[in-house]
KEDOLO-290449 format. One record per residue (C-alpha): y, z, x; residue in one letter. Coordinates in steps of 0.2 Angstrom, whole numbers, plus 5000, padded with zeros to 4 digits. Example, Ala and Ser with C-alpha at 12.3 -4.5 7.8 and 13.67 -1.06 7.14 Angstrom:
{atom {4978,5039,5062},"A"};
{atom {4995,5036,5068},"S"};
// end
This chain:
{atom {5029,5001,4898},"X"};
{atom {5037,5003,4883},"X"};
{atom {5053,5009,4873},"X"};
{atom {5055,5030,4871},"X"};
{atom {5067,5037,4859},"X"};
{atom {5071,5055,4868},"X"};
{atom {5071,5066,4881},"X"};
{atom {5052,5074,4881},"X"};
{atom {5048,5054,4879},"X"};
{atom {5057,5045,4894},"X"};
{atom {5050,5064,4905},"X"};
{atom {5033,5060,4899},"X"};
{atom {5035,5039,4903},"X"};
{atom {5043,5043,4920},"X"};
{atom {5030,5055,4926},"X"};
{atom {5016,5043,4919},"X"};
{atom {5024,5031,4932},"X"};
{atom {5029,5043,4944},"X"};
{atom {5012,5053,4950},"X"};
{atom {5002,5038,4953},"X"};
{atom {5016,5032,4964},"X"};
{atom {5020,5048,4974},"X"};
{atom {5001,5049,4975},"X"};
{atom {4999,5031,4982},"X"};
{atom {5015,5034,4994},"X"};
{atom {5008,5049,5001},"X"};
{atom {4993,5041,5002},"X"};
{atom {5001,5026,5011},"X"};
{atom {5010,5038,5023},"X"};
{atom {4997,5048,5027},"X"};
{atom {4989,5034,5037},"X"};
{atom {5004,5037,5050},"X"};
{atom {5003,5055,5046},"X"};
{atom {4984,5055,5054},"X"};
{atom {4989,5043,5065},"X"};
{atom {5000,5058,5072},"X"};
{atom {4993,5072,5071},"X"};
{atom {4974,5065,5079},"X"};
{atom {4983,5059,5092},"X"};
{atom {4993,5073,5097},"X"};
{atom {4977,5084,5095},"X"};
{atom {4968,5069,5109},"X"};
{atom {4985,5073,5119},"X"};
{atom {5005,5074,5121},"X"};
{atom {5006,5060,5133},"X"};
{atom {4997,5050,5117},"X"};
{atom {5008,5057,5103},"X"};
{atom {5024,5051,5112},"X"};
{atom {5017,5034,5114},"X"};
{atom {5013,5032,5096},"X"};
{atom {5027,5041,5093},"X"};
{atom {5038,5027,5101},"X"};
{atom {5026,5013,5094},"X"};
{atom {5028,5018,5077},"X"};
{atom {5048,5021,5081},"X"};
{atom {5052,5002,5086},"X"};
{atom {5034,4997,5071},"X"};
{atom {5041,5008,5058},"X"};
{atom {5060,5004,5052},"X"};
{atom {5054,4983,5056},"X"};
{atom {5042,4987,5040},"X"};
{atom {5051,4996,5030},"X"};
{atom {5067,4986,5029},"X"};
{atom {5057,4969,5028},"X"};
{atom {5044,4976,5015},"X"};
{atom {5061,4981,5006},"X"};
{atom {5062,4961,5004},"X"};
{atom {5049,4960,4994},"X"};
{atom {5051,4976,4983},"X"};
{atom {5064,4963,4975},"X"};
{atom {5049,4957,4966},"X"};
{atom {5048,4975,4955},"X"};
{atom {5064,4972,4947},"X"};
{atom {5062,4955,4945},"X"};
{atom {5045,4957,4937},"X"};
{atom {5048,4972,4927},"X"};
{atom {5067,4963,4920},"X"};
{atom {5055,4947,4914},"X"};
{atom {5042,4960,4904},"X"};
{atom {5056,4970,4896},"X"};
{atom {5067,4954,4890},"X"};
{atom {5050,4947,4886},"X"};
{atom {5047,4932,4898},"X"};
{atom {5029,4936,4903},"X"};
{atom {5025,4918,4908},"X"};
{atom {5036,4917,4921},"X"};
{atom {5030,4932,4929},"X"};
{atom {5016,4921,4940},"X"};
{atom {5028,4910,4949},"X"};
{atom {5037,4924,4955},"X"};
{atom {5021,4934,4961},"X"};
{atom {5013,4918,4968},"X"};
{atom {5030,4915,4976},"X"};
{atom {5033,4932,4985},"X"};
{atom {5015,4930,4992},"X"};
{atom {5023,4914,5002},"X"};
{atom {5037,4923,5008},"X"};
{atom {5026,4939,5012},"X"};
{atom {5017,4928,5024},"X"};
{atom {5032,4919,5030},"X"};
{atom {5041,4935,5036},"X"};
{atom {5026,4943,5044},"X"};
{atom {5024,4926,5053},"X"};
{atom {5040,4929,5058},"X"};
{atom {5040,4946,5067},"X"};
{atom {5024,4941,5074},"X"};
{atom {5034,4929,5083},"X"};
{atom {5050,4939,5087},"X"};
{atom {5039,4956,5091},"X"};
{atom {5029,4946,5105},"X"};
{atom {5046,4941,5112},"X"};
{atom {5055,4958,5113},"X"};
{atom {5043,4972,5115},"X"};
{atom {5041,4970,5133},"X"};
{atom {5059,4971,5136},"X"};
{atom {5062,4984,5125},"X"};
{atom {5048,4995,5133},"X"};
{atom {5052,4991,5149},"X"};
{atom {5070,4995,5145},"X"};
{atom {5066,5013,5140},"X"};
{atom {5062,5026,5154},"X"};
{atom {5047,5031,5148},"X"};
{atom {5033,5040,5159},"X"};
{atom {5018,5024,5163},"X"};
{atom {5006,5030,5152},"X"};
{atom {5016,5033,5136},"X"};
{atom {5021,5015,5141},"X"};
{atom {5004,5009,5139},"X"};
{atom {4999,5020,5124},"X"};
{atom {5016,5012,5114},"X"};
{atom {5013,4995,5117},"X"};
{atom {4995,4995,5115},"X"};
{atom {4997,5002,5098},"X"};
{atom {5008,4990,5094},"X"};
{atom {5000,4975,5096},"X"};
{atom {4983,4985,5087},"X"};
{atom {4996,4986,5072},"X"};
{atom {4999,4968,5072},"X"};
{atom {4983,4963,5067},"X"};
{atom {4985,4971,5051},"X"};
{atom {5006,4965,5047},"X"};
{atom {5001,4949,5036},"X"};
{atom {4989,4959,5025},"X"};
{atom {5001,4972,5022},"X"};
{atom {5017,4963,5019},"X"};
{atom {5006,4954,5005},"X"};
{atom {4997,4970,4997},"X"};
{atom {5016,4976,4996},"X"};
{atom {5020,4960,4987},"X"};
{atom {5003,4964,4975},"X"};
{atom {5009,4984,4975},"X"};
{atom {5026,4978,4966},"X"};
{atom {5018,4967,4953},"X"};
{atom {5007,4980,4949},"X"};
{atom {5018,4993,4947},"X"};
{atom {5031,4983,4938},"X"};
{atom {5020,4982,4923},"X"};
{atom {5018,5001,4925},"X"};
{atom {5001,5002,4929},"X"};
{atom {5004,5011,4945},"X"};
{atom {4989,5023,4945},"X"};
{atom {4979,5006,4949},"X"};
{atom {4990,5006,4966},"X"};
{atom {4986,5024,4967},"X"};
{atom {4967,5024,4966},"X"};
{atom {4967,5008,4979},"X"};
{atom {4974,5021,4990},"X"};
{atom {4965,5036,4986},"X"};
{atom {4949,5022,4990},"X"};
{atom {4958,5018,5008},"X"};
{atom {4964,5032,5014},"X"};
{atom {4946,5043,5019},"X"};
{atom {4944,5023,5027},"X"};
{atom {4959,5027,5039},"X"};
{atom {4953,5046,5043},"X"};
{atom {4937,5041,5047},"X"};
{atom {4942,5025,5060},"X"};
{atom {4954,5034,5069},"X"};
{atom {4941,5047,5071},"X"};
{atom {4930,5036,5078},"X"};
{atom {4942,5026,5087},"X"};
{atom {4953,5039,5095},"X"};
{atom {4940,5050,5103},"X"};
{atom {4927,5038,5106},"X"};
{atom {4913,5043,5091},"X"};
{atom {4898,5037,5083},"X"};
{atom {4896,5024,5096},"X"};
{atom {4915,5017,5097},"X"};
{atom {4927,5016,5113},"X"};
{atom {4939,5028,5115},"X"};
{atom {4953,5022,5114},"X"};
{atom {4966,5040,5109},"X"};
{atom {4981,5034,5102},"X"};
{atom {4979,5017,5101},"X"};
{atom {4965,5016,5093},"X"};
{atom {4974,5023,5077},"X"};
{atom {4984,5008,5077},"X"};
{atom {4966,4997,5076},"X"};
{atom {4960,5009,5061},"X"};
{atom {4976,5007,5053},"X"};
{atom {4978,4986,5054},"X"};
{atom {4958,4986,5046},"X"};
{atom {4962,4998,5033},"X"};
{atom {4977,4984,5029},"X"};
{atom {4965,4974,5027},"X"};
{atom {4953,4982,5017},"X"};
{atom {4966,4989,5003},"X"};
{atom {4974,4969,5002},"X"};
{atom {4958,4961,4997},"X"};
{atom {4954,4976,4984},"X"};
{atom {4970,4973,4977},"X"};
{atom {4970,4954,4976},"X"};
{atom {4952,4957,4967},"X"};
{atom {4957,4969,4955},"X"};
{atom {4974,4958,4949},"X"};
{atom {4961,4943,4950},"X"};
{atom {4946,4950,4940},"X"};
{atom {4954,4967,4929},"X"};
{atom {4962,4969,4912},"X"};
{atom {4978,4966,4910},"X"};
{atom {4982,4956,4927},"X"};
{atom {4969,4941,4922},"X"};
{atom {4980,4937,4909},"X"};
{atom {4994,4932,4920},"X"};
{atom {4983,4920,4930},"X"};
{atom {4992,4925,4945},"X"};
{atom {4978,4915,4957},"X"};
{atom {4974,4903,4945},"X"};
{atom {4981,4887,4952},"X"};
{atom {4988,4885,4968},"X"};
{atom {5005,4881,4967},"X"};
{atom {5020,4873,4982},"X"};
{atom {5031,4884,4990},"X"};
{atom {5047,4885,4981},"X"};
{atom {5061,4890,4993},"X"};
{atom {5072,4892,4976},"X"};
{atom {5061,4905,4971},"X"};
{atom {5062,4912,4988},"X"};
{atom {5080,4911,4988},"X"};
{atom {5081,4923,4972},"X"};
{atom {5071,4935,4979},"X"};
{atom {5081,4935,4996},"X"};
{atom {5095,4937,4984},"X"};
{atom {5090,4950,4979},"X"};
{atom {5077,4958,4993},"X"};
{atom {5087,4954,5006},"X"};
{atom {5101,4968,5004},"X"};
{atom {5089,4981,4998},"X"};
{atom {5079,4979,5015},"X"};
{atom {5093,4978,5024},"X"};
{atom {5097,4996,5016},"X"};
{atom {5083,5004,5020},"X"};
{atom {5085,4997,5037},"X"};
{atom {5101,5007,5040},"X"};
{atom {5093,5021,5033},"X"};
{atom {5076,5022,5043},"X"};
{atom {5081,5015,5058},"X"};
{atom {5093,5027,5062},"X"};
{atom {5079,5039,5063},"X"};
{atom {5069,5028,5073},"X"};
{atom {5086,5023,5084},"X"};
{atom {5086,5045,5088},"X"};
{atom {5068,5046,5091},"X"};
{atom {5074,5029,5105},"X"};
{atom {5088,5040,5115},"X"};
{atom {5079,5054,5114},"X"};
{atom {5068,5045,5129},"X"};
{atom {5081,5053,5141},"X"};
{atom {5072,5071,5137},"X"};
{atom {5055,5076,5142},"X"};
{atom {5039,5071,5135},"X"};
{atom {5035,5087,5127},"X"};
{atom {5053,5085,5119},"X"};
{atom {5048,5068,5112},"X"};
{atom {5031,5074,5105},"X"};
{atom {5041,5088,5094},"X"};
{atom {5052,5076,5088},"X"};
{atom {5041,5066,5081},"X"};
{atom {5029,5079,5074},"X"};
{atom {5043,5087,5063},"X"};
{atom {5051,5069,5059},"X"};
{atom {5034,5066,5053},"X"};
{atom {5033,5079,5042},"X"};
{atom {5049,5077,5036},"X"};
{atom {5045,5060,5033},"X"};
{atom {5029,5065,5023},"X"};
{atom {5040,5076,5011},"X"};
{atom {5052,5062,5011},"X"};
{atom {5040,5051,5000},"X"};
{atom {5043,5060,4984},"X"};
{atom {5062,5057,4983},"X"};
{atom {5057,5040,4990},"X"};
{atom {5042,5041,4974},"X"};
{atom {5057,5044,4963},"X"};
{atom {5067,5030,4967},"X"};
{atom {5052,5019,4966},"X"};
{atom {5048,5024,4948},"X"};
{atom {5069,5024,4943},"X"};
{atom {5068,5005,4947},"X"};
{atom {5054,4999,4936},"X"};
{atom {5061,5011,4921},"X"};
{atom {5077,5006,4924},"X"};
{atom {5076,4987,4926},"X"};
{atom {5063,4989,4909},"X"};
{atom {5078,4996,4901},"X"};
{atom {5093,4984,4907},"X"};
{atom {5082,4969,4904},"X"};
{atom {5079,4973,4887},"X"};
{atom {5098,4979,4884},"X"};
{atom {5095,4996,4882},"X"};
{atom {5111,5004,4894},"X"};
{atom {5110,5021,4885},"X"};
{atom {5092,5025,4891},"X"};
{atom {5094,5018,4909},"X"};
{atom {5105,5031,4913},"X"};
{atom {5097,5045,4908},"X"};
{atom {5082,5037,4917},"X"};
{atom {5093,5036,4931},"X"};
{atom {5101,5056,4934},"X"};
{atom {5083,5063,4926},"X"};
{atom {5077,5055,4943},"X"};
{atom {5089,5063,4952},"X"};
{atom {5089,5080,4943},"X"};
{atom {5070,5081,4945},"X"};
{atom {5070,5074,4964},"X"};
{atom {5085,5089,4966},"X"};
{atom {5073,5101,4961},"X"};
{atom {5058,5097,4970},"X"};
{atom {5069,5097,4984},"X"};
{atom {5073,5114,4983},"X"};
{atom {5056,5120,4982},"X"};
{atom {5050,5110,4997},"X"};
{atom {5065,5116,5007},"X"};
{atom {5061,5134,5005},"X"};
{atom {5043,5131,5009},"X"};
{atom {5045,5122,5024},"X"};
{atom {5057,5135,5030},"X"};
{atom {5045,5148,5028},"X"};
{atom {5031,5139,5035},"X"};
{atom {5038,5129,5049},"X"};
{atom {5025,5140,5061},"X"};
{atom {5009,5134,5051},"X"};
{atom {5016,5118,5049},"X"};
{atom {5018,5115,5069},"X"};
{atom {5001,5118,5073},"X"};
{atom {4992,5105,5063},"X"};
{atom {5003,5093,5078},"X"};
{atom {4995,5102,5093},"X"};
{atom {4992,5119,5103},"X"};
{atom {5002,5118,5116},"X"};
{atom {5013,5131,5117},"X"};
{atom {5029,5124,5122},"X"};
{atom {5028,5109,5110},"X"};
{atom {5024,5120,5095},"X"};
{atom {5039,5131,5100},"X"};
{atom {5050,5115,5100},"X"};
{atom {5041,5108,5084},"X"};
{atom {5048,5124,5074},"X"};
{atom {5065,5123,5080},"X"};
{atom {5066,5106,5075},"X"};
{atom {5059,5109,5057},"X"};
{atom {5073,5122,5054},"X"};
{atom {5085,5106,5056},"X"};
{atom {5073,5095,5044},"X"};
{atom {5077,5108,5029},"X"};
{atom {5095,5104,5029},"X"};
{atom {5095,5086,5025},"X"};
{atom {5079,5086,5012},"X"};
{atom {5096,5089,4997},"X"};
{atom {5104,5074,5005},"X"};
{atom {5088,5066,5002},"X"};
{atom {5084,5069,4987},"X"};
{atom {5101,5062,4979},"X"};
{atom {5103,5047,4989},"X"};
{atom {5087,5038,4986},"X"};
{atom {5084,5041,4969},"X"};
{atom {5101,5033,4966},"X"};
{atom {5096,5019,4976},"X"};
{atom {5082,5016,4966},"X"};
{atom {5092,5016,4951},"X"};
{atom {5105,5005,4956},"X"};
{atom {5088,4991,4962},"X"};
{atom {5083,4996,4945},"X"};
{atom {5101,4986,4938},"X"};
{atom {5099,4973,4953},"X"};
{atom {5113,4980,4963},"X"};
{atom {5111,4978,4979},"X"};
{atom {5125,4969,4989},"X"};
{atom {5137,4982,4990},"X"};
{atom {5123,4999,4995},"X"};
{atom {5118,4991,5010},"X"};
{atom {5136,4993,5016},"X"};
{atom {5138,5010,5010},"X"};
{atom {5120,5013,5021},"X"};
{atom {5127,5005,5035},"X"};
{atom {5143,5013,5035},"X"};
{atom {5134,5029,5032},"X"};
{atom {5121,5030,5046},"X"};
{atom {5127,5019,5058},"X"};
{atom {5144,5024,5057},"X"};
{atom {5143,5039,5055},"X"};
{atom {5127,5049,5056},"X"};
{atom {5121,5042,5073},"X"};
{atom {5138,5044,5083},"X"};
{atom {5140,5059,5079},"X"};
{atom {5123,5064,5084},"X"};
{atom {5126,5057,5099},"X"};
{atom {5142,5067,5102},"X"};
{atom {5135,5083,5097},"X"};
{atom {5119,5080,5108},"X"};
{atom {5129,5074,5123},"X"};
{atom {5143,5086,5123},"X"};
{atom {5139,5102,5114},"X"};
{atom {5125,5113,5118},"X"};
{atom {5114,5109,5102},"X"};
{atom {5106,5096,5114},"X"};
{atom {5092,5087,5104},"X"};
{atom {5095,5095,5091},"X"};
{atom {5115,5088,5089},"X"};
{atom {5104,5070,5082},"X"};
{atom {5097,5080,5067},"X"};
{atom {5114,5086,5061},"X"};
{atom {5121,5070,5066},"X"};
{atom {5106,5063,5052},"X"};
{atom {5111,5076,5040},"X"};
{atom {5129,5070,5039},"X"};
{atom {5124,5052,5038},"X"};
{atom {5113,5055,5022},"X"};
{atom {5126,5069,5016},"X"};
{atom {5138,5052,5015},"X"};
{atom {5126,5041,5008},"X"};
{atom {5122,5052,4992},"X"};
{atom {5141,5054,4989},"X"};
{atom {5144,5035,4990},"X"};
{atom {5129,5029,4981},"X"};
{atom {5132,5041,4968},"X"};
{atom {5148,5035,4967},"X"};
{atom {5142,5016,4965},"X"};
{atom {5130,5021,4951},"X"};
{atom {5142,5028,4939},"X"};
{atom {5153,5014,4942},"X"};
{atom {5138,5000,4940},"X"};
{atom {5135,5008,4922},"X"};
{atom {5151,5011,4916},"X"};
{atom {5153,4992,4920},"X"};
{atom {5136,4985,4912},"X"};
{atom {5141,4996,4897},"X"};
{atom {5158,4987,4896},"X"};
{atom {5150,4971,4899},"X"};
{atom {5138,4972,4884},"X"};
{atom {5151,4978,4874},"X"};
{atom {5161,4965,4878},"X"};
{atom {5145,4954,4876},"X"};
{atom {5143,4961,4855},"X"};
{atom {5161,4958,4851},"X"};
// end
């Protein structure tokens, strides 16, 4: 990281941050992606069930791995205002609370799962397949909540193409498991769709202890002496990084949950239904990852920039995000629009579920805008350490109202299962308005705050 005096400069900085995240996101995401699509090519039955699994697994993730994303803007406020030695205590720290809250779900998902299954009318075998890969994913949650804590201290010294090439390393491990796994190969049982979820909790595995050995052994990471000593438990450490974690997890929560929370009453509908559902949620998902790259790399340049006082160059860090996510988001619309026949195949081949697929992607172009406004801005706003008030805005936004009126127009109009996707387009539709809105407030209050500050 360091300080850029124009416009070509902060481009070239962001995108030196940027690629290597979007490339390790992708990467990241892919693993599901495989998991998907080998297991709709082994069969329908086996997509749904992992489609389910990964319904109840996913938004559980997400919003406690957004927890411990608090350690980026923490980190990357401590290197720009130039407090580097207390940038170990926090790492060690978030590793602590990374085990403490997979630890937790381990607990809590033993508890519920059954119930929740049992709950949902699901055909037996989709049942089986869901649950199954669940509890294969959970042997891989306390090496991934951990790597994630790794990833953001990484990253916060912008040095995210070390992330990226752990990744790259990882992800041609995923593929080949889940072939093996899935349909049986080289030996292995065949296991279909649950055996993605095995592949995927090794791979965990595999790209934590890269990642604790390159911060241990490489250039500049041994300097910190993150692993040095080992050090006590500091629930006041924890409690900043709730602080701050806390509400940014509980954002993204609201916000991938809802998708999850569809994908849940769409159990009403047929099998085949499910199965395109998930295929062009996946994929939609997959082109999520760059406006979700974006906001990633707005939080480290942003918090660089606050920490070391420079308000001017945070926000044009922080509407350059969003200009260039806004862009991207046009390109990737059209193609997906003119490509949405291609596209459905790489799910399956049956006829009636690639039909379904297709319709389903026409909805998926309509929110990608929405998208690409509303979590860049989120980033920005981690990037100032605002968080309190966004989660509010997310929950009022999807909760509120994206997934009731799904629900109204799937239940009483004839878009059927389709209403959910508009219902999911106006929630995010309300999210980028309000977030946007909170942004230019946030900095015209730091401004007035340092102002105030110098007189």
């Amino acid at each position: 990281m360091k300080q850029t005096y124009n416009i070509k400069g902060k481009l070239g900085q962001l995108s030196f941050i940027l690629v290597p995240i979007l490339v390790t996101q992708l990467g990241m995401f892919a693993m599901n992606f495989f998991d998907t699509i080998m297991s709709g090519q082994y069969s329908p039955t086996d997509l749904a069930g992992v489609a389910i699994g990964s319904s109840l697994w996913v938004p559980v993730f997400t919003g406690l791995n957004g927890i411990l994303l608090a350690v980026t803007p923490i980190v990357a406020q401590l290197i720009g205002g130039g407090r580097k030695k207390e940038v170990p205590y926090t790492v060690f720290q978030g590793v602590y609370a990374a085990i403490f809250l997979s630890l937790i779900v381990l607990i809590i998902g033993s508890a519920v799962m059954d119930p929740i299954l049992t709950g949902m009318d699901l055909e037996e075998n989709v049942h089986r397949v869901a649950r199954e890969y669940l509890i294969a994913l959970s042997f891989g949650m306390i090496p991934l909540f951990v790597y994630n804590v790794l990833r953001s201290f990484i990253d916060a010294l912008g040095l995210t193409r070390v992330t990226m090439f752990i990744t790259l390393l990882s992800l041609p491990i995923n593929v080949v498991l889940n072939y093996v796994l899935i349909f049986g190969k080289l030996g292995f049982p065949e296991l279909g769709g649950v055996g993605a979820g095995y592949a995927s909790a090794i791979t965990y595995w595999v790209i934590t202890i890269v990642a604790f050995w390159v911060i241990h052994t490489k250039s500049p990471f041994r300097e910190f002496f993150i692993f040095k000593a080992i050090q006590k438990p500091s629930f006041t450490k924890w409690k900043e990084i709730f602080k701050i974690g806390v509400p940014i997890g509980l954002s993204i929560f609201f916000e991938v949950s809802i998708f999850s929370a569809v994908t849940l009453l769409m159990s009403e509908y047929t099998t085949s239904v499910i199965a395109a559902h998930q295929a062009a949620l996946n994929f939609a998902s997959f082109l999520y990852m760059i406006p979700l790259s974006i906001s990633m790399a707005l939080t480290i340049v942003v918090g660089f920039e606050v920490g070391a006082k420079r308000l001017k160059d945070a926000k044009i860090y922080s509407w350059m995000g969003v200009l260039i996510a806004l862009i991207l988001a046009v390109m990737y619309g059209l193609i997906l629009y003119a490509f949405r026949t291609e596209i459905s195949y790489l799910y399956t081949d049956d006829s009636h579920v690639l039909e379904l697929i297709g319709h389903f992607l026409l909805y998926a172009v309509f929110f990608q805008l929405s998208d690409a406004v509303q979590a860049p801005v989120q980033g920005a706003l981690r990037g100032y350490k605002d968080v309190n008030i966004t989660f509010i805005m997310a929950l009022v936004s999807y909760w509120v109202i994206g997934l009731p009126l799904g629900y109204l127009l799937a239940n009483y109009t004839e878009f059927g299962p389709y209403g959910y996707w508009l219902g999911l387009t106006s929630g995010l539709t309300a999210g980028a308005l309000t977030l946007s809105g909170r942004l230019l407030l946030i900095q015209k209050r730091f401004k007035r705050e340092y102002m105030d500050g110098k007189a």
